[in-house]
C-alpha positions in Angstrom: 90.6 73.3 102.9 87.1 71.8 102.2 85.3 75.3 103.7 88.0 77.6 101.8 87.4 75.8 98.5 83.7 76.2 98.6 84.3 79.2 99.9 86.0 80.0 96.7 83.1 78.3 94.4 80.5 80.4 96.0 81.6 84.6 96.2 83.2 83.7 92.4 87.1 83.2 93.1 87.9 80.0 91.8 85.8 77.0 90.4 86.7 74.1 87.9 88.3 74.2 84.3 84.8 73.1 82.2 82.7 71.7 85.1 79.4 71.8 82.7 80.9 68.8 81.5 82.4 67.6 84.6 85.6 69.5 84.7 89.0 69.3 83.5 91.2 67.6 86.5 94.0 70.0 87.9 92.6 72.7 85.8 91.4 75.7 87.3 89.1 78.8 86.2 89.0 82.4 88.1 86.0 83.6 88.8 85.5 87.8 89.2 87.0 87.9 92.5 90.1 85.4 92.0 90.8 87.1 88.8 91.5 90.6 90.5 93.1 89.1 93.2 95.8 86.9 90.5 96.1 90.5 89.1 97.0 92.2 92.1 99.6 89.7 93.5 101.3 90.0 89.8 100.9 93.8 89.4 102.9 94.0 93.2 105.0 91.5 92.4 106.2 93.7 89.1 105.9 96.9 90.6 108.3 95.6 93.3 110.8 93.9 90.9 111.1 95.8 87.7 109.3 99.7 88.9 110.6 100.1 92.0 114.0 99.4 91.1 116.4 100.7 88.3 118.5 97.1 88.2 115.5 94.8 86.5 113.8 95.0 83.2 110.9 92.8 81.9 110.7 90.5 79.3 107.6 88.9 77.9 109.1 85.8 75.9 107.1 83.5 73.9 105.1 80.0 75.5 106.6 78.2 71.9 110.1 77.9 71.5 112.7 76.2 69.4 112.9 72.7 70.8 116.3 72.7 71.3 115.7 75.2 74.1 114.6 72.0 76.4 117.5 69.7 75.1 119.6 72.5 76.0 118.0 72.9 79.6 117.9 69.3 80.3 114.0 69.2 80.1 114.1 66.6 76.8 116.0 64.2 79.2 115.8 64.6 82.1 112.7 66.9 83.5 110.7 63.5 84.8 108.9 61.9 87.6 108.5 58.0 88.1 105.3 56.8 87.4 103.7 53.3 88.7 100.8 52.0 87.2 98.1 50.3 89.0 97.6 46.4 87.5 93.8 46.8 88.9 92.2 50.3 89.1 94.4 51.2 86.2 95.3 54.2 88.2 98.6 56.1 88.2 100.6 57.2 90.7 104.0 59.1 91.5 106.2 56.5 92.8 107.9 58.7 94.9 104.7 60.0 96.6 103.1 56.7 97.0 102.3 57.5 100.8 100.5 60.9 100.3 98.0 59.3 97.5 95.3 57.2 97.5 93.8 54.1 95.4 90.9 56.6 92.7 88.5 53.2 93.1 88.8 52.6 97.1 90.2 55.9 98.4 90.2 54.2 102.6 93.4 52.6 100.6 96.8 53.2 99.2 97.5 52.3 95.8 98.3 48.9 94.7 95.9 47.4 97.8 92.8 47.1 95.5 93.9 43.4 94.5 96.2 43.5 91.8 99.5 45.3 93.3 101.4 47.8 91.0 103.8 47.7 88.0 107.4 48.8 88.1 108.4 52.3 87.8 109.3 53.9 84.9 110.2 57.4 83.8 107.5 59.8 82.9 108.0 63.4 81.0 106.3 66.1 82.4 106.3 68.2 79.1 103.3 68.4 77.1 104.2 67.5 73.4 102.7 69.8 70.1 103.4 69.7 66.9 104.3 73.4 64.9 102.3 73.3 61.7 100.2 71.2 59.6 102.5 67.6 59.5 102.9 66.0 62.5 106.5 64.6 62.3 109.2 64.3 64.1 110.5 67.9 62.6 107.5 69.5 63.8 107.8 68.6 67.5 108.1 71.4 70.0 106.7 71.9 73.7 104.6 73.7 76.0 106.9 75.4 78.2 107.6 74.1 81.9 108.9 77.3 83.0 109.3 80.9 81.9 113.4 81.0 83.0 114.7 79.0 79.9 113.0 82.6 77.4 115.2 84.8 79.9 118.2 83.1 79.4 117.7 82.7 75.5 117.1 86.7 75.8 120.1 87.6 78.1 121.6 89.8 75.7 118.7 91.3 73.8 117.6 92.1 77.0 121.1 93.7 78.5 122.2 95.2 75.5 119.2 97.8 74.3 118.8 98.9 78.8 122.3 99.6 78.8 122.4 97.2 82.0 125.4 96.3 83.7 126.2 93.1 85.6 124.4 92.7 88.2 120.9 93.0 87.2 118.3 91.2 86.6 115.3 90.3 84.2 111.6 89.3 85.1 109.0 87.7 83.7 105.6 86.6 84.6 103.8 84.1 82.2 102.0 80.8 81.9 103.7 77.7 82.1 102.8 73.6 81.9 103.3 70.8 83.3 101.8 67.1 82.7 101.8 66.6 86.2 101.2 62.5 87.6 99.6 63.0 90.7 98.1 67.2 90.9 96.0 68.1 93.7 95.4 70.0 96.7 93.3 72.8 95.1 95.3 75.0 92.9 98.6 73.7 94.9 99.9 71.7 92.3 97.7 71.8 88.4 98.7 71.2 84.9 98.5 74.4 83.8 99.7 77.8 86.1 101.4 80.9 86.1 105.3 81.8 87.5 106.9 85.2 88.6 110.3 84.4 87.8 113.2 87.2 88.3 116.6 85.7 86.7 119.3 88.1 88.4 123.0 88.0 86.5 125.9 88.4 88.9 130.0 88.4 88.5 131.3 84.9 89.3 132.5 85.1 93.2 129.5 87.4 94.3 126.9 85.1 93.5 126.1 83.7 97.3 126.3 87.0 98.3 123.6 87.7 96.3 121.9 84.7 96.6 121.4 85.2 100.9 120.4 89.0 99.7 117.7 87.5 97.4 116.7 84.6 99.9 116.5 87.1 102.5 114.6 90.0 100.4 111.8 87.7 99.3 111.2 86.2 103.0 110.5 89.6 103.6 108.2 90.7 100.8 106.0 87.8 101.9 105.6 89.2 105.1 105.1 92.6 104.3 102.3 90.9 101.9 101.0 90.1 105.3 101.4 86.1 105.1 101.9 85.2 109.4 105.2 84.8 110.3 105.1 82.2 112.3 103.7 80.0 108.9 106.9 80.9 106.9 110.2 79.2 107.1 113.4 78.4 105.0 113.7 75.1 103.9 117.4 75.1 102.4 118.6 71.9 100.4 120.7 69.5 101.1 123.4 68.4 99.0 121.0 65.0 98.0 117.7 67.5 97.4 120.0 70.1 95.1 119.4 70.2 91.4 122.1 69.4 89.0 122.1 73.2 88.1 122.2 74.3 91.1 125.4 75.4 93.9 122.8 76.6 96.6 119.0 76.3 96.7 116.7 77.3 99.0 112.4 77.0 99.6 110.1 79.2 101.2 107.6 76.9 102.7 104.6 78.5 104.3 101.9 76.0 106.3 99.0 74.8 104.8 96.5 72.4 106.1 97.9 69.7 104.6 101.6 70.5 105.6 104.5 72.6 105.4 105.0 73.3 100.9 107.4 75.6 99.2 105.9 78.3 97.6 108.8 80.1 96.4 112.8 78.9 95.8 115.7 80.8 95.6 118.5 78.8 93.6 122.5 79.7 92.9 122.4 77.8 89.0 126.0 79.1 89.0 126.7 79.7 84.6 125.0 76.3 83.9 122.1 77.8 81.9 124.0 79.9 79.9 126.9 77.8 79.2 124.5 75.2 78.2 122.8 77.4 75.7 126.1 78.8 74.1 127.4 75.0 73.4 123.4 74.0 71.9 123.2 77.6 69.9 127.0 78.0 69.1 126.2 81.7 70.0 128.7 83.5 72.9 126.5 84.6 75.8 128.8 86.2 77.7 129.2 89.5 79.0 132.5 92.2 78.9 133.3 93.9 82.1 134.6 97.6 80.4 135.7 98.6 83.8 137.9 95.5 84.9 137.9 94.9 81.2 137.3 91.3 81.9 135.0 88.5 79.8 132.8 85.8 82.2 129.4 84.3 81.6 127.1 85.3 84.3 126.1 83.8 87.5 122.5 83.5 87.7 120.4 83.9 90.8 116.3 82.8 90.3 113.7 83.8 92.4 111.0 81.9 91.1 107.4 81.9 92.7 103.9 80.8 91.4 101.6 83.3 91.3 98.2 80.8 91.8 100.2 79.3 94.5 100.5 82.6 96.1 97.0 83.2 95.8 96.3 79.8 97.6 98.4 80.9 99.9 96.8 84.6 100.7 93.2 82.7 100.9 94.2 80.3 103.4 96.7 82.6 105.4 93.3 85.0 105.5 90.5 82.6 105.8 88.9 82.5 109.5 85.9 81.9 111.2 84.9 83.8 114.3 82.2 84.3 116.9 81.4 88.0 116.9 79.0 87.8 119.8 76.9 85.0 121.0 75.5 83.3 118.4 76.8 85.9 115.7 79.4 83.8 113.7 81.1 85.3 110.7 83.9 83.7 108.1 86.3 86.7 107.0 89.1 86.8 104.2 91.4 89.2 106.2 93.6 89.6 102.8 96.2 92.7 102.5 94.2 95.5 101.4 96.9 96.0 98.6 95.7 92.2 96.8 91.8 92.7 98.2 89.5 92.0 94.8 87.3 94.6 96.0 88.6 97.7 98.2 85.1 99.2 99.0 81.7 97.9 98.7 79.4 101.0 98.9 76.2 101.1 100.2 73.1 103.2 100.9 71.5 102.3 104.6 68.0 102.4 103.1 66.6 103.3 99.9 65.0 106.7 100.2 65.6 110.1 101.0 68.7 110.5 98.4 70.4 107.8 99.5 71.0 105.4 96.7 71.6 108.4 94.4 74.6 109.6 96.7 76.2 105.6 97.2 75.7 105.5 93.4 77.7 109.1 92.6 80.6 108.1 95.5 80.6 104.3 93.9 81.4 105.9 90.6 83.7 108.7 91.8 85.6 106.3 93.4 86.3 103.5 90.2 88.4 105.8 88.8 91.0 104.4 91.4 89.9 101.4 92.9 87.7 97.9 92.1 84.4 99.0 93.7 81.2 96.9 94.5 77.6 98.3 95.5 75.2 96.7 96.9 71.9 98.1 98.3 70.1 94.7 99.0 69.3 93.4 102.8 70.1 94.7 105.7 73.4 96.6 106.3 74.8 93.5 108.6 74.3 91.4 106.1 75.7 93.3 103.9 78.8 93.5 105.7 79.0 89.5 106.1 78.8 89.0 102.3 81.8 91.9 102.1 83.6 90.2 104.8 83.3 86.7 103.1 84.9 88.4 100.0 87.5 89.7 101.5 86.3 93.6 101.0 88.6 95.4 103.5 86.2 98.7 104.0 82.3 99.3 104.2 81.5 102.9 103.1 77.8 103.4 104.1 75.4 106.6 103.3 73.5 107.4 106.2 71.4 110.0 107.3 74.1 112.3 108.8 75.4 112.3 105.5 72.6 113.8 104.2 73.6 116.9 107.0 77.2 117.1 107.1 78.6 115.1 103.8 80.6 112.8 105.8 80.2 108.6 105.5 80.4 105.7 107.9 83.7 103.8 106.9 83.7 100.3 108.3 87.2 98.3 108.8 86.8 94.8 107.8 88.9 92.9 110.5 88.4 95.0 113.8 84.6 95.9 112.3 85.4 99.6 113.9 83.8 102.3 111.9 85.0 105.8 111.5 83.4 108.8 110.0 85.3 110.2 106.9 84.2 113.3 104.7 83.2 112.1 101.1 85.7 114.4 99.5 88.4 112.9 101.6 87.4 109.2 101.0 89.7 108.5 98.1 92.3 109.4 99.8 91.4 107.7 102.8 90.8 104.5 100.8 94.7 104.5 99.1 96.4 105.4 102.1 94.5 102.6 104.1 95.1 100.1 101.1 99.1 101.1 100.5 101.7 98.5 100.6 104.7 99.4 102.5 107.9 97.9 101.0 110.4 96.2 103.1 
């Protein structure tokens, strides 16, 4: 973890919320090439969910919303972790994590052993409070949203009525949530402030763990296709003491990091709990007529619910690798999907003479108009390739001297290092086939 996150400080993925001032704690900023790469595991996530298929539309619902939205969900009362306070250091500390953290004063010890032993627990709120226009009262109180489910189930009908969707389908959303989280850590793991893909799918009563081991296995699968290693994924399902008190069936997809096995997507059956909840709090009817078995019901709800900065943790550290190339020839490589890849080509010119730059530059700029391109004309061509592999570029398109006889390029493959020669009017083409995600 300690080479991947410096790693990620120095080719411009991720690095520190404010760190001129000494940084914000669990609070990230993404650099050029952890911005694109964010982007691209959203843009496939919706193009999966809500393009390539005709039962999910998207809803973009608001961070701010009407306070009794989390008394409704339960948040107000009972979205908390228990928090112990340090009588010493001062420090605090998840009570129910006690054994994975460490005393911020002595860290070769566990909390409480730096002399003065800890307080008793008591309930923390993970919501971060605001206050909607210029008096601070109690009337003014509203939230920073924990999660982006509670705007989808507030939209249900403004969202199934004007699609002319029928039960089941589904709505996603991808959007920033918060969470004043006791104990964050492990890179961009677990922070304060993040981003969910969350797909709320609305089922008949009776079908819903049907559709709930369709979902669980569907989304297994898209991870893999995203080319996270198999043997690093695996289904954590709940037991009846882990299950949420919305939930009938829930179920984790835990991938292996260094520092152990974590979920980084669930799959949860919250049965009509949401909605029911929402129609006693509002006094509005949420539920949906059935014209052909003319029947009433309020939906079932299955959630596939996934953080997108977790997922790009997880695409870094599923890549990351150091090798030997040759005796003495060491390289570290991102071996990322071409599909989430920052950069799809870097292009270069082998020297910088005889028309060389001039043609890199013209293909460089030919090819932006489909594809994040870098070019770089400084060093040797080996090193050039290390910096690209380091990046996680998944192709090398050089201009060479038999270019200058026969318009063709040398096309480099980041993780076998084979290179191929392609025609430059065929390179586009070569570049979006090679870089296409197949679907399971």
């Amino acid at each position: 973890m300690d080479a991947l996150v410096s790693l990620a400080k120095r080719r411009g993925y991720i690095f520190q919320s404010s760190e001129i001032y000494g940084g914000m704690n669990a609070c990230w900023d993404y650099g050029p090439l952890g911005v694109e790469l964010k982007n691209n595991l959203k843009r496939l996530w919706w193009q999966t969910m809500t393009q390539w298929r005709d039962d999910i539309e998207g809803l973009d619902a608001a961070i701010l919303m009407h306070p009794k939205v989390w008394e409704a969900s339960g948040h107000v009362e009972n979205f908390t972790d228990p928090l112990v306070d340090c009588k010493t250091c001062k420090g605090r500390f998840r009570a129910d994590q006690l054994d994975q953290a460490r005393c911020p004063q002595k860290p070769s010890k566990s909390p409480g052993q730096c002399g003065g032993g800890l307080m008793e627990p008591r309930k923390f709120n993970l919501m971060f409070k605001t206050h909607i226009g210029p008096v601070e009262d109690a009337g003014a109180v509203c939230y920073l949203r924990p999660e982006t489910a509670q705007g989808i189930y507030v939209n249900f009908l403004n969202v199934q009525a004007p699609a002319r969707q029928k039960i089941p389908f589904g709505i996603a959303q991808i959007g920033k949530a918060f969470r004043n989280e006791i104990s964050p850590g492990n890179f961009i793991f677990r922070s304060r402030e993040f981003e969910q893909m969350e797909m709320q799918f609305f089922v008949k009563p009776g079908t819903d763990m049907e559709w709930f081991e369709r979902w669980r296995d569907a989304r297994i699968d898209w991870h893999k296709a995203l080319g996270l290693s198999a043997d690093r994924l695996r289904f954590h399902p709940h037991g009846p003491q882990e299950l949420a008190h919305y939930a009938k069936a829930a179920v984790d997809i835990e991938f292996k990091f260094p520092f152990g096995w974590q979920e980084i997507e669930g799959i949860h059956d919250r049965t009509d709990f949401d909605l029911k909840r929402h129609m006693e709090y509002s006094g509005k009817d949420l539920s949906y007529f059935d014209d052909a078995a003319k029947e009433r019901f309020v939906p079932y709800i299955i959630e596939t619910s996934v953080g997108a900065d977790r997922l790009a943790l997880t695409a870094l550290v599923n890549s990351y690798a150091e090798e030997e190339v040759k005796p003495g020839d060491k390289r570290t490589v991102l071996r990322l999907h071409p599909t989430i890849a920052p950069i799809k080509a870097a292009v270069f010119p082998l020297v910088n003479r005889d028309g060389m730059p001039e043609i890199a530059q013209k293909i460089a700029a030919d090819l932006r108009k489909r594809f994040k391109i870098f070019y770089d004309d400084t060093g040797a061509v080996g090193r050039r390739y290390r910096r690209m592999d380091e990046a996680g570029t998944p192709f090398c398109v050089t201009v060479d001297s038999d270019t200058l006889k026969d318009q063709t390029v040398t096309v480099r493959e980041r993780d076998s290092m084979q290179q191929i020669r392609v025609p430059i009017a065929g390179l586009a083409d070569h570049l979006e086939k090679a870089c296409a995600f197949e679907a399971p």
